[in-house]
N, C-alpha and C positions, 0 to 999 in steps of 0.2 A: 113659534114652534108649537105643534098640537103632540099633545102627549095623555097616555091612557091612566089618568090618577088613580084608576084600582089598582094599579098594577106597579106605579113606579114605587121607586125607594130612594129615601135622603139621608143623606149623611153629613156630619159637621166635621171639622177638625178641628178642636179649640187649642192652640198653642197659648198657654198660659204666660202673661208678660212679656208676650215675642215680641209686642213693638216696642220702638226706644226713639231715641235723638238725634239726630246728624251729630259725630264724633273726630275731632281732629286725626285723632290716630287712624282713621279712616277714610283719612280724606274727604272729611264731610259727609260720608257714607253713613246711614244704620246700622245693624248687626244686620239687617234683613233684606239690606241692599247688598251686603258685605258678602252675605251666604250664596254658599251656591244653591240652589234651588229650581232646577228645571222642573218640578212637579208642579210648584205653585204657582212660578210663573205658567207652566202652561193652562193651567187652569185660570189663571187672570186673562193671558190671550184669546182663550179660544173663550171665555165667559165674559161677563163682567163684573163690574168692580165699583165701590164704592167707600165712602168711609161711616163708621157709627159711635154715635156717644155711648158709652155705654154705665155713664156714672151720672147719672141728673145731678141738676143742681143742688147744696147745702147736703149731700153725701159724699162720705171716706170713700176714695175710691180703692176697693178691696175687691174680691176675686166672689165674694158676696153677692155684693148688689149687682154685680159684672156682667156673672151666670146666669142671674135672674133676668135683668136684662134682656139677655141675649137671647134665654126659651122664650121669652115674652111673657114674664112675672112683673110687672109694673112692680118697685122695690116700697114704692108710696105708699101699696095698697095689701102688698104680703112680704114683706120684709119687718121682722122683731128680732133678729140678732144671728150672728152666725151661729152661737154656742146650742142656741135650740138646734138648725138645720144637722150639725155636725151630732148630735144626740140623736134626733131621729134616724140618723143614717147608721148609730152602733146600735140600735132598736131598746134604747133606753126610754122607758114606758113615763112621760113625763105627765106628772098631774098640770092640772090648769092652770095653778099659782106658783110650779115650780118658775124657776129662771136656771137656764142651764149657759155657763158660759165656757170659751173657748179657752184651755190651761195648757200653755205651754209650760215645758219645763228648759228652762233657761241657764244663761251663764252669767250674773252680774260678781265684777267683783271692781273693789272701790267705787263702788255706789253706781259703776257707770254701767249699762248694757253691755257687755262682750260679746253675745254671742244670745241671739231669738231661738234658737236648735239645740244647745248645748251640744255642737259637735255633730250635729242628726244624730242624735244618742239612739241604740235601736231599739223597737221595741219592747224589748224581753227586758231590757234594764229599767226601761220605764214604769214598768209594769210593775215592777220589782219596787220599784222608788215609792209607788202610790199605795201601792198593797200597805206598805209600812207606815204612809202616809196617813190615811185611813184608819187604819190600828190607832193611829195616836189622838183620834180625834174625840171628843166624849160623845155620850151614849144620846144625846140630844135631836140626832137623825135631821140634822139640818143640814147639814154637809156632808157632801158623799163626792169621790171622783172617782172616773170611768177612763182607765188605761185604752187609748184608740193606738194610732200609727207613730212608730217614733217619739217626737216632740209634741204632736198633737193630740192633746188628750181634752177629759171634760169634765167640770166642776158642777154639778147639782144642788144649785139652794132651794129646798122647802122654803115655799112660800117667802119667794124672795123679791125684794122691789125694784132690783137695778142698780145700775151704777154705770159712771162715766168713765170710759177705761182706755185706755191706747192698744193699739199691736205692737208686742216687742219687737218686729221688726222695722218699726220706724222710725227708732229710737237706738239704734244702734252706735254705740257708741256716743250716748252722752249719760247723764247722769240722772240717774230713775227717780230722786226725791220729786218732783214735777210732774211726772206722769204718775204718780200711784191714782188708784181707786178713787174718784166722788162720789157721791150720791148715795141715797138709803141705804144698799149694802156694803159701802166701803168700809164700814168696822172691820166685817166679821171677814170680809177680803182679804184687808190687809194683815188681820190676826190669822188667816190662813197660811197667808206670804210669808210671817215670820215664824210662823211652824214647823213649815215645810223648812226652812233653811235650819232647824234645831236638824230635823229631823234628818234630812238630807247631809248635813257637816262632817258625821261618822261610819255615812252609809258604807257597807261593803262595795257597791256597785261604784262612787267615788272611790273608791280604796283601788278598786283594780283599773279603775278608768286612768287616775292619776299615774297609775303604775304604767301604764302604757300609752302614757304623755297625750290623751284625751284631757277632753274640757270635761270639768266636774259639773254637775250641774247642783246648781245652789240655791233654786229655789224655785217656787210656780210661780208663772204669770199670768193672773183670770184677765180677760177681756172679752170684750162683744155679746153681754152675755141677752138673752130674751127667751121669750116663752115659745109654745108650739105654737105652730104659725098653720093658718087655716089656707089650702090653695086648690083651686077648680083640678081636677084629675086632669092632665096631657092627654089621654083619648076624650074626657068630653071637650075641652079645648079647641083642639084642630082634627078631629076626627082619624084620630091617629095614632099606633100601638106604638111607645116611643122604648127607647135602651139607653141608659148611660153607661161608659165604661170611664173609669179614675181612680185613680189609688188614692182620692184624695176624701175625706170623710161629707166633706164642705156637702162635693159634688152629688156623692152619693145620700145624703140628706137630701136635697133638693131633688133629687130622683126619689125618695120614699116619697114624700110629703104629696107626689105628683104623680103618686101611680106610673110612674116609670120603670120598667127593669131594671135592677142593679145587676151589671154585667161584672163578673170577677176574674178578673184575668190574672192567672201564677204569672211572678217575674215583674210587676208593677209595682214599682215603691213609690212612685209620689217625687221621684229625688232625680237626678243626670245621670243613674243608672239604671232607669226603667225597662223592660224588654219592649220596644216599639215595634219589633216583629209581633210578638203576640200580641199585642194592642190591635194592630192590624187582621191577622187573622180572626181573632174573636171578635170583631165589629164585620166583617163580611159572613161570619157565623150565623152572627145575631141576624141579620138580614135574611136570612133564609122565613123567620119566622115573624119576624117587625118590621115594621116600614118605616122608621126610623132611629137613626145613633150617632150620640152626642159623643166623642170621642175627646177626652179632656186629657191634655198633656200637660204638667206640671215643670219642666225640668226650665224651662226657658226661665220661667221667674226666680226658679230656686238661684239659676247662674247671675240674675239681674238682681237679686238680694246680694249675691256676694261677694260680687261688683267686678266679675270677671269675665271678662269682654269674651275671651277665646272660648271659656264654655258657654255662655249663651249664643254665642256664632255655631257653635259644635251641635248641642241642640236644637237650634233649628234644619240645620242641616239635615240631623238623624229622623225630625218630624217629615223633615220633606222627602226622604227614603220610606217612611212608612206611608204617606202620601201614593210613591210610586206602588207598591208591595200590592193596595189596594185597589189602586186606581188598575192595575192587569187584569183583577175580575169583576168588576164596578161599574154597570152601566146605568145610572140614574145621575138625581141630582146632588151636586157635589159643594159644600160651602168649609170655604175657610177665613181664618180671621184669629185675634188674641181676643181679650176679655177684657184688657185694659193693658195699657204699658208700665215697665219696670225697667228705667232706664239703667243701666251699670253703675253711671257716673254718679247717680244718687243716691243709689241700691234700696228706691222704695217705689210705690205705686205714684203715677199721676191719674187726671182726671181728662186725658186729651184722647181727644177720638180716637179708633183703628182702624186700619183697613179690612176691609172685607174682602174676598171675590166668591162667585158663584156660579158655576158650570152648569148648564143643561137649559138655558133658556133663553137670555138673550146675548149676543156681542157688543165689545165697542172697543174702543182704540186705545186701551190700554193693552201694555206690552208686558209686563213683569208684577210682580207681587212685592208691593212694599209701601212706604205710608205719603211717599210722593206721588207716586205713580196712581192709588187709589183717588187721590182727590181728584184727578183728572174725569173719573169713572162713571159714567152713564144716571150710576142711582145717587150723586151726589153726597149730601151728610145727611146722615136720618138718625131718630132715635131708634134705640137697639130694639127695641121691644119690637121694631115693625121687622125686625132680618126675618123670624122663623116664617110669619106670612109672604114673605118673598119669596123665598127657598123654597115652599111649598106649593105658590101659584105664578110665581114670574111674574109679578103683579102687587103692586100695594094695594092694601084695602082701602075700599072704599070709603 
């Protein structure tokens, strides 16, 4: 197919943790075989299809290295931790020696993980928790946190040297003495950890949460933490004015750090009640003036963290209605795919390839969108890093 590259326009849909496992309760089916989806299938029919790794070898596979991946950030060569990327994106001014790590505020109680979200505590309360949090800490200016979305917020250590850390969400429901802090700053961590739970015990905002039989939250959890991460700008890259939209802090870091457009869309929470209408409109917005938009949908993993089949089937569903919404004014190149899977049954990330498909260039004899049907697909298994070059020319590089 010959097409005018001044002129076309690409678009992604990333459904975050959309794929998963064949499921007895399913008949053997996925969530993504389960779903109904006429938009993605027809975009696998009338495109084609393929599958991607998108977690290299000897990495966690997280929504991190996924993302990076998938623009085509080799995670080997610009990957030093989420906690930086999720800072750049609250436009937190980090020195060179800082280490900024990612701090949920959580639900542990008898020692075990309850709850990575504390409930998706919102953000006003959180905000609330850290302000006082902050307050408590001495005048020493090594430790400072940054109230972001919800649960996800960010821990700043002055000239800090790392540390070996888990995601509370991997660990859910067992017992945290095993996963705390290693490494050079695991002191001042874990004396952070136990601050925050003095600090958090009596808070007001537990007082009313408890009162209305919410999860208290009892304390921060630092993980993934690294420095500012140096990466080639997305226009000098692929010669191309790029956009992100996500409610999600991760994403939109990795769109600072890349000269990409942070697109802000009202009604995006990051959660299973995102507005995917507006997600949609405001990505065919953006196209009026960029030639490309990364379009990251969160809600599929949030349902695959908590291990509830029928909202991560509902979720993709609602992704493949904002699929349709777009696809009415939409005539260029179209790619969809997850980032990495989060199967229900486990409620954590694995490390197993996704499907892809992509509309606007070549066909083949896949029929549906889903992670059987993909391996069937024309462009076989590739590393992720090579999808945006495809998207872009129908064509792997050379």
């Amino acid at each position: 197919m010959v097409r005018n590259a001044d002129t076309m326009k690409y678009l992604v849909i990333l459904g975050d943790g959309m794929a998963d496992e064949p499921l007895p309760e399913l008949d053997g089916k996925t969530p993504l075989m389960a779903a109904d989806t006429p938009w993605m299938d027809y975009i696998a029919k009338n495109g084609a299809s393929g599958m991607a790794c998108t977690v290299p070898a000897g990495y966690t596979p997280g929504s991190d290295i996924a993302n990076l991946s998938v623009l085509g950030y080799d995670p080997a060569r610009y990957y030093t931790g989420r906690g930086a990327l999720e800072a750049m994106s609250m436009g937190i001014d980090l020195a060179s020696d800082d280490v900024a790590y990612r701090c949920n505020l959580v639900t542990v109680t008898d020692s075990l993980m309850q709850d990575f979200s504390a409930g998706h505590i919102s953000s006003t309360e959180g905000a609330m928790l850290l302000l006082d949090l902050n307050r408590s800490l001495s005048d020493s200016g090594k430790a400072q946190f940054y109230p972001g979305v919800s649960y996800r917020n960010v821990l700043v250590l002055a000239k800090g040297g790392g540390s070996d850390t888990t995601p509370p969400h991997d660990i859910v429901g067992e017992p945290i003495e095993s996963y705390l802090p290693e490494g050079p700053d695991s002191t001042i961590l874990r004396s952070l950890m136990d601050t925050s739970s003095v600090v958090f015990f009596h808070h007001k905002v537990n007082a009313r949460r408890q009162k209305d039989n919410k999860a208290p939250v009892t304390q921060i959890w630092p993980w993934s933490g690294g420095k500012r991460p140096d990466m080639p700008l997305f226009k000098e890259k692929y010669g191309l004015y790029g956009g992100m939209i996500s409610a999600v802090d991760l994403l939109n870091g990795i769109a600072t750090c890349t000269g990409m457009e942070v697109i802000h869309v009202p009604g995006a929470t990051g959660y299973l009640d995102t507005d995917y209408d507006a997600k949609a409109r405001y990505a065919l917005d953006a196209l009026n003036h960029l030639d490309f938009v990364y379009v990251h949908v969160e809600a599929p993993d949030e349902a695959g963290h908590m291990g509830s089949l029928d909202e991560k089937i509902h979720a993709i569903e609602r992704i493949d209605m904002m699929i349709g919404t777009i696809m009415e004014r939409f005539d260029g190149i179209i790619g969809i795919l997850p980032d990495h899977p989060t199967p229900v049954r486990i409620k954590t990330h694995t490390c197993d390839p996704v499907p892809f498909a992509i509309l606007g260039w070549e066909t083949d004899e896949t029929t549906s969108f889903s992670e059987e049907e993909a391996k069937k697909g024309m462009y076989g298994c590739i590393d992720a890093t090579l999808f945006l070059p495809l998207l872009f020319t129908g064509s792997f590089p050379v």
